[in-house]
C-alpha positions in Angstrom: 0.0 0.0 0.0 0.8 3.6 -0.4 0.4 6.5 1.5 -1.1 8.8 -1.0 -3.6 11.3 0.0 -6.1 11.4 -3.5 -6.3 9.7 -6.7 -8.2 11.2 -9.8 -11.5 9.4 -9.7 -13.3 8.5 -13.3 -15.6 11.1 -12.6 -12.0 13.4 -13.0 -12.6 14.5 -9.8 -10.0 13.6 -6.4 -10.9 11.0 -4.5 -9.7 9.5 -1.3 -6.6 7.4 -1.8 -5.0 4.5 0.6 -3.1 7.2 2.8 -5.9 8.1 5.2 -6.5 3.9 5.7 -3.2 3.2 6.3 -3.1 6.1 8.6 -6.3 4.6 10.3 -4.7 0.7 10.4 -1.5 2.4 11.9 -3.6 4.2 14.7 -5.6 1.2 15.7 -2.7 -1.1 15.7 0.1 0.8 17.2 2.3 -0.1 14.6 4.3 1.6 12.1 3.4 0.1 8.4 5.6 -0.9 6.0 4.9 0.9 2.6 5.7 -0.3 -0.6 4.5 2.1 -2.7 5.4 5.8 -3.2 6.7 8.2 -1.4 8.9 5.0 0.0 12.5 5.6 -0.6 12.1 1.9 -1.3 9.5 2.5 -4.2 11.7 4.1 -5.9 15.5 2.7 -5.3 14.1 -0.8 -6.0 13.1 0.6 -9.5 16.4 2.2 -10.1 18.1 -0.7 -8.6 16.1 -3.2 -11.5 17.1 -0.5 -14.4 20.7 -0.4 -12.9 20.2 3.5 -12.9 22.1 5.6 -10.2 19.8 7.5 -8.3 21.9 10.9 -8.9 20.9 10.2 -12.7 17.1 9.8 -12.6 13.9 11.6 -13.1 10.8 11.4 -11.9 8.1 12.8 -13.8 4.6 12.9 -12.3 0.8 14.8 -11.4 1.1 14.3 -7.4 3.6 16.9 -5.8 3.8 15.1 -2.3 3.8 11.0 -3.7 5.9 11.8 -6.8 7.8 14.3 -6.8 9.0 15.0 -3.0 8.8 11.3 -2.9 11.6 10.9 -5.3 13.6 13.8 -4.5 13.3 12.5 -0.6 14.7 9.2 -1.8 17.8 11.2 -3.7 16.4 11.2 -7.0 18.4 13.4 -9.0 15.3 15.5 -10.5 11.6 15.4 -10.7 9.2 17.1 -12.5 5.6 17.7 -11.6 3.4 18.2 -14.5 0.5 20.2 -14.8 -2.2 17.2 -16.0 -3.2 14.3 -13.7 -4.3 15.3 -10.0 -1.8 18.1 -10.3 -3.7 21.3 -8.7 -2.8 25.3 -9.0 -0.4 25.4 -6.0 1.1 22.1 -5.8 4.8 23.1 -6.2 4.5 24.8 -3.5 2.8 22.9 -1.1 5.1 20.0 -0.5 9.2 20.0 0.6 11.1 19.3 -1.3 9.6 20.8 -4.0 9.8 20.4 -7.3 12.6 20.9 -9.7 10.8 22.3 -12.6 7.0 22.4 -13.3 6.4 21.7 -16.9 2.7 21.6 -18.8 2.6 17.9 -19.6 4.7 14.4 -20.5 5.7 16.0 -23.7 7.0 19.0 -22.1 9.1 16.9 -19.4 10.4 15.3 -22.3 11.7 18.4 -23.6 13.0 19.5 -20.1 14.8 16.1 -20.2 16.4 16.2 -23.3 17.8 20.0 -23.3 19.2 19.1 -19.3 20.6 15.8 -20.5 22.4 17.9 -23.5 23.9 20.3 -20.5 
């Protein structure tokens, strides 16, 4: 499980994601979980460690400025751009530490950001 706050719904609206259960389990247990899913350093080390990808040389591209982007960046993730489709919300790059390291309008605009920073 993950400890994400919303998901986009298919009504395109936010939703309630597993973060507030897991947050309720923990409570009622006493005990800390375990999570596999993002913002766990874990998540995303165990995905770089498949891809044989240093951390320091990956990017994280995603809608959800706590789960994704602080999230990766938290785990040492050498950038991560939040994109403006998705869940993403007027705001978001600023809500959440860290934050992130550019703000583009959409995958093909990361893509962009990615190819002119990997050219530097």
């Amino acid at each position: 499980m993950a400890t994400n706050r919303t998901f986009k719904d298919v009504d395109g609206q936010l939703s309630l994601d597993t973060g507030a259960f897991v947050a309720a389990l923990e409570f009622a247990s006493g005990r800390s979980p375990v999570v596999l899913g993002k913002p766990s350093p874990d998540f995303f080390l165990s995905a770089l460690a498949d891809l044989n990808c240093p951390a320091a040389d990956a990017v994280m591209v995603g809608d959800d400025a706590e789960s994704d982007v602080a999230g990766a960046l938290s785990a040492g993730l050498g950038a991560a751009l939040l994109v403006r489709t998705g869940k993403y919300r007027p705001g978001d790059e600023t809500r959440f530490d860290p934050a992130p390291t550019a703000v583009v309008d959409d995958l093909a605009a990361a893509t962009d950001w990615m190819l002119n920073h990997a050219a530097a």
